[in-house]
C-alpha positions as CSV (number, residue, x, y, z in Angstrom):
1,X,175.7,116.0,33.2
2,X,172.5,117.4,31.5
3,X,170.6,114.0,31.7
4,X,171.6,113.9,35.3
5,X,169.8,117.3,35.7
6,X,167.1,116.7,33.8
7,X,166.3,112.9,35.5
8,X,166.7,115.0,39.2
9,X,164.4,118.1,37.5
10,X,161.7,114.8,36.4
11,X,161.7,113.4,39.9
12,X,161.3,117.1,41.7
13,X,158.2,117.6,39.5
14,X,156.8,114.2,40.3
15,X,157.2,115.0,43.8
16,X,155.6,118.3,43.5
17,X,152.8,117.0,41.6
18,X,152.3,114.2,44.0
19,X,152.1,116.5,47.0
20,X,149.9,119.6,44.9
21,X,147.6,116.0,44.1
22,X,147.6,115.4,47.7
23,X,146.8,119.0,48.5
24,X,143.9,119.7,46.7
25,X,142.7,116.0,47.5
26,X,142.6,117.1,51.5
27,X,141.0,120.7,50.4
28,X,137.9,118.9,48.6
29,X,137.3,116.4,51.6
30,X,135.8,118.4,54.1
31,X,134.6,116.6,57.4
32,X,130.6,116.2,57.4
33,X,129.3,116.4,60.9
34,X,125.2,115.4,61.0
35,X,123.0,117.0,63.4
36,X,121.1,115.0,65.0
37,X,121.8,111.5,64.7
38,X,119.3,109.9,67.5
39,X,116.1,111.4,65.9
40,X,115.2,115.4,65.1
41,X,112.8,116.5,67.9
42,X,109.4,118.1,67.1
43,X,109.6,116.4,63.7
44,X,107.3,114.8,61.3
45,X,107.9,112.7,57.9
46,X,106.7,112.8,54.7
47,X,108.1,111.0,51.8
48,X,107.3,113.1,49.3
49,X,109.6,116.0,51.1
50,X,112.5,115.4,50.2
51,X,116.0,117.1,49.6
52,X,116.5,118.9,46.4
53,X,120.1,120.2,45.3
54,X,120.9,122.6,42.8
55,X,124.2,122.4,40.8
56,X,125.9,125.2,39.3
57,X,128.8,124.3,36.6
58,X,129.0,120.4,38.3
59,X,129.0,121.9,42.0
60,X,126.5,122.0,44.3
61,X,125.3,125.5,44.2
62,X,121.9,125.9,47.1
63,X,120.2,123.6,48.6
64,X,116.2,123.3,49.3
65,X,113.8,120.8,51.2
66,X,116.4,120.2,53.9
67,X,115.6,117.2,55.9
68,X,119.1,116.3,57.6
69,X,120.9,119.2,59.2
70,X,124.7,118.7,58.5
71,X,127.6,121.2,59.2
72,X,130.5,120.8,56.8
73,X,133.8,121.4,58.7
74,X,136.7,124.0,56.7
75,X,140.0,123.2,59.0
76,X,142.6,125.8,58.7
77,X,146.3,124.1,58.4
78,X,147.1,126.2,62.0
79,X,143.9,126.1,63.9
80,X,144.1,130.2,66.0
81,X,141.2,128.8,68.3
82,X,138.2,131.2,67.0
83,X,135.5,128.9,65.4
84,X,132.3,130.4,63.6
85,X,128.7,128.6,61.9
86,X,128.2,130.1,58.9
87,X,124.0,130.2,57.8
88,X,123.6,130.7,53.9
89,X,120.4,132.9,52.7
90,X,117.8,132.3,50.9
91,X,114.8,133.3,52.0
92,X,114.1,130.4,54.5
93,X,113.4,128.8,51.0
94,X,116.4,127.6,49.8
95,X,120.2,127.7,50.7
96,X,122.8,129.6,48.9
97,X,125.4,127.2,50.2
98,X,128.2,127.9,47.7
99,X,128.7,131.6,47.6
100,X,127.2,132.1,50.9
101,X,128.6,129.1,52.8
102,X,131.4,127.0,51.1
103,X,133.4,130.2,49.8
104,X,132.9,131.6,52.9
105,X,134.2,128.9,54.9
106,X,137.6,128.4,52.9
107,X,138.0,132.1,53.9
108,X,137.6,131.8,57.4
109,X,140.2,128.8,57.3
110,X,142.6,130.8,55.0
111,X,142.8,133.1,58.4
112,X,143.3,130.2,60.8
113,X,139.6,130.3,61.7
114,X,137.8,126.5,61.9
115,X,134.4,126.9,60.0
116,X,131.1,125.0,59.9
117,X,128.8,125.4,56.8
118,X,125.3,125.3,58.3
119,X,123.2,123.3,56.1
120,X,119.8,124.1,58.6
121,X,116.5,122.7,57.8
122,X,114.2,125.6,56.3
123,X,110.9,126.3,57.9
124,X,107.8,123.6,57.1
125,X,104.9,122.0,58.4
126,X,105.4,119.1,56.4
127,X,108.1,118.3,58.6
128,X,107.9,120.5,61.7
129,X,105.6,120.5,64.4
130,X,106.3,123.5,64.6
131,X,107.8,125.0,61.9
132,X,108.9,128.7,63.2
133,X,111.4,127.2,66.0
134,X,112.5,124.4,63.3
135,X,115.7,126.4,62.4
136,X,116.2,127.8,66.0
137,X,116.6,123.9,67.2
138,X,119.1,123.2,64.5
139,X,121.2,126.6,65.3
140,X,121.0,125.7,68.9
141,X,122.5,122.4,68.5
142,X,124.9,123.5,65.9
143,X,126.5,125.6,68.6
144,X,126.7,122.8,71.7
145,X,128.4,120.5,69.1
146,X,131.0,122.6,67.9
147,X,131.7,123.7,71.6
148,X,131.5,119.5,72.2
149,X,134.0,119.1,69.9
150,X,136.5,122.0,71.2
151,X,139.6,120.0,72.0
152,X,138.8,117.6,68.3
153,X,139.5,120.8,66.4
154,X,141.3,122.7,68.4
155,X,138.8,125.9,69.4
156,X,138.7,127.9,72.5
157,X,134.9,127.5,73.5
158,X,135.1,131.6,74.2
159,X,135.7,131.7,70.2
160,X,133.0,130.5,69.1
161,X,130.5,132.7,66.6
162,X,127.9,132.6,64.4
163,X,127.3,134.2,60.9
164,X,124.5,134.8,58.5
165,X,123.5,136.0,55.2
166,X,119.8,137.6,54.5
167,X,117.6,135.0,55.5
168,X,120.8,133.2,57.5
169,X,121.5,136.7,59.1
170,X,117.7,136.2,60.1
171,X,118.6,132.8,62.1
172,X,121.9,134.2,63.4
173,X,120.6,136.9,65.3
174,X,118.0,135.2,66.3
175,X,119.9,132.1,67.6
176,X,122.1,135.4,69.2
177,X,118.9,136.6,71.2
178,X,116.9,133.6,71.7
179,X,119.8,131.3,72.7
180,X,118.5,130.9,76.4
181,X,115.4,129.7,74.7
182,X,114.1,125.9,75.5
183,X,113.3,124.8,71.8
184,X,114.3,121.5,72.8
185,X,115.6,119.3,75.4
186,X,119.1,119.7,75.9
187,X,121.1,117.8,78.8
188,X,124.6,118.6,77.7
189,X,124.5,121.7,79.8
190,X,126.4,123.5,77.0
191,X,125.7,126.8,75.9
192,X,124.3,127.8,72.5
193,X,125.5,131.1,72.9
194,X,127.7,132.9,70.6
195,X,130.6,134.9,71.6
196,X,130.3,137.0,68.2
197,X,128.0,137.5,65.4
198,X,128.7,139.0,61.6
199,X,125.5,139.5,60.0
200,X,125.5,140.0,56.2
201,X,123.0,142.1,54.5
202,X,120.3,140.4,57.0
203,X,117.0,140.2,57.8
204,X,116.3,141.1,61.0
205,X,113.1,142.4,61.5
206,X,109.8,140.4,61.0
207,X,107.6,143.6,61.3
208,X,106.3,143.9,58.3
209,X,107.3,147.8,56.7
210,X,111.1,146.5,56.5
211,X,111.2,142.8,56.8
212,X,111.5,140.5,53.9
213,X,108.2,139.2,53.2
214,X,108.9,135.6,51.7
215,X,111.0,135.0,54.8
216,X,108.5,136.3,56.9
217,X,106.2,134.3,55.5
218,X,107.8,131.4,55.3
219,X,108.9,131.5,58.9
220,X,105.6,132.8,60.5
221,X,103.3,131.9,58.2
222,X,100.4,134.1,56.3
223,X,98.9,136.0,58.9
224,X,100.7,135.5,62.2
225,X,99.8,137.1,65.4
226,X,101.8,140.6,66.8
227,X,103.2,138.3,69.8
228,X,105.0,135.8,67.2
229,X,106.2,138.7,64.8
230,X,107.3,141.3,67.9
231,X,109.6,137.8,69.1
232,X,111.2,137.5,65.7
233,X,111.5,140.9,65.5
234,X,115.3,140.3,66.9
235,X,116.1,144.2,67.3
236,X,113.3,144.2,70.4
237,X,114.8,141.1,71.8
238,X,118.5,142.6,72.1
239,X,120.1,142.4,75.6
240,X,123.3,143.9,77.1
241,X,123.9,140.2,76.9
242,X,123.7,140.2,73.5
243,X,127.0,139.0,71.8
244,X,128.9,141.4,70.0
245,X,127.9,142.2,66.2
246,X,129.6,142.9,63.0
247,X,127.2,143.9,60.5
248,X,127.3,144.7,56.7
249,X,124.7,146.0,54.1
250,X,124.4,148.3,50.9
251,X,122.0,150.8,51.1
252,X,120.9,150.1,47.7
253,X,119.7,147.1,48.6
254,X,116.0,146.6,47.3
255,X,115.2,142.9,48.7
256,X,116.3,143.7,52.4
257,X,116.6,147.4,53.5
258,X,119.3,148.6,55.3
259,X,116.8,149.4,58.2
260,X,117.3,145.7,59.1
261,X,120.8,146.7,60.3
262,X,120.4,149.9,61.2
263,X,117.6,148.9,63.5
264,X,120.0,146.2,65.1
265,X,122.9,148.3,65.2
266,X,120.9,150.8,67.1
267,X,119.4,148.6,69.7
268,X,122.9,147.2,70.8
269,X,124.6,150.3,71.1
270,X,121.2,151.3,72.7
271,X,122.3,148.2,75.1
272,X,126.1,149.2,75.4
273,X,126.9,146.2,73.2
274,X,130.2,146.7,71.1
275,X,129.0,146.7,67.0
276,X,130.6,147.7,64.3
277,X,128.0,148.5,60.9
278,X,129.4,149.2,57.4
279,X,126.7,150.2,55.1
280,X,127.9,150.4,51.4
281,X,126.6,153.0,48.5
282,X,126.4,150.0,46.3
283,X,126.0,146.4,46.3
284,X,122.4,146.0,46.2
285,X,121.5,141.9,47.9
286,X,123.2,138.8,47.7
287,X,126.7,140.0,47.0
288,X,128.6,137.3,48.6
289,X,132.2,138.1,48.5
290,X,132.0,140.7,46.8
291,X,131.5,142.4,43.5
292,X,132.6,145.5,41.8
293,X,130.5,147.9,43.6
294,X,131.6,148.9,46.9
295,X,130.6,146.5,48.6
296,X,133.5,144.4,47.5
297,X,136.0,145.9,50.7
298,X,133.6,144.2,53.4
299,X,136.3,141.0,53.8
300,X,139.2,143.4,54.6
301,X,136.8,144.9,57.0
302,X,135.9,142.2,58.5
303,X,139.4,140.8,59.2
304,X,140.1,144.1,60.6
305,X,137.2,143.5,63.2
306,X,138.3,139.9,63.9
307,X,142.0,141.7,64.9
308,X,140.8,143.9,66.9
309,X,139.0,141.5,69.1
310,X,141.6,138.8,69.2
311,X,139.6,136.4,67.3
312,X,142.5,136.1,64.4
313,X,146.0,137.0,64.6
């Protein structure tokens, strides 16, 4: 009778162990969608430019020298319909992809929501013609092909958001005000719009008493013109079309002040768009996920948000 149990309690763990193999095989091999695949408009080549990946304990940890704009695709086992782009920081320098794109990601899908890790080429004229609507192109596309591929993943095209992180909050609200803009030719006649943004400790302003000066710079350049910093200046290009914002940032933050969101927050409610703002005592930049400070709740916030306006369940 015992060897009878114990040859059953054998096969059960071989069948658990087969399907927790099987598990965490299907968790690791996330879907790589590439941009564009019939040639990157406004471009240029160089052969010396090329991709440079940083790894952090044997995983890829940011990213630099983007030349091939992919979205990585985090598929929740029960698909709720809300899809969101996620844009790491980094100072339009580098990407923080891992804390600020891939954990992200497998949090969104933990809560049914289908996310795309935004892998966006960085400002450069090496490779740009011109280099300060380089990321806009990519974000813009982004959007029309996860909106293409609606019924592939399950997503209601009404769903669909964007989210960003310093620098990334940077290109998020500006793909969020500048949306309409013609960057590039387009014939699919879908929008590029989001339905929702959360912006993470961003940068929003390019003016220069609050902005982030290596972003700034490496967007716009050394010395560019009022006119180009006033239309990256995304709190005076807000809208009462402007899609409605979820915004976080500690107020001890000494890379990015708080002004950024404060600024942003004021212009939508200034424009009777609905924002929510959560500004923590602590965190200072960068803090992902979360840390011990306060900043650490922002998650449980944010899921809260996402309730309240039917984007998870």
């Amino acid at each position: 009778m015992n060897n009878k149990i114990l040859d059953l309690s054998r096969k059960v763990i071989f069948v658990l162990l087969i399907n927790l193999s099987f598990t965490f095989s299907a968790q690791a091999q996330q879907e790589t969608i590439t941009l564009w695949e019939n040639g990157i408009p406004g471009s240029k080549s160089s052969d010396a430019y090329k991709e440079q990946v940083d790894y952090k304990n044997e995983k890829i940890n940011s990213l630099s020298k983007v030349t091939t704009p992919e979205m990585t695709v985090f598929t929740p086992q029960k698909a709720n319909g809300t899809a969101v782009v996620i844009c790491p920081g980094g100072g339009y320098l580098h990407l923080a992809i891992d804390k600020e794109g891939f954990k992200i990601g497998d949090w969104f899908a933990k809560h049914g929501v289908t996310a795309f890790v935004f892998k966006y080429r960085l400002p450069s004229d090496v490779i740009m013609q011109d280099k300060t609507i380089g990321p806009l192109q990519d974000a813009q596309r982004a959007m029309r092909i996860v909106r293409q591929n609606a019924a592939k993943y399950n997503i209601d095209t009404s769903k669909v958001g964007i989210m960003g992180f310093s620098a990334g909050g940077h290109l998020a609200s500006t793909l969020s005000t500048h949306y309409n803009d013609s960057v590039y030719d387009s014939e699919s006649g879908v929008s590029a719009k989001p339905d929702f943004s959360i912006l993470m400790y961003p940068v929003i302003s390019m003016q220069e008493e609050i902005t982030h000066s290596g972003s700034r710079e490496n967007l716009l350049g050394k010395n560019p013109e009022d006119t180009l910093v006033d239309f990256y200046s995304n709190e005076k290009q807000v809208t009462s079309e402007t899609p409605i914002t979820f915004l976080v940032h500690a107020a001890d933050d000494k890379v990015v002040p708080v002004a950024n969101s404060i600024n942003y927050f004021t212009a939508l409610n200034a424009n009777h768009v609905k924002a929510e703002m959560h500004i923590y005592e602590t965190g200072g930049h960068g803090f992902g996920l979360g840390t011990e400070e306060t900043s650490n709740s922002w998650p449980d916030a944010l899921a809260l948000w996402l309730k309240k306006n039917d984007l998870i369940e």
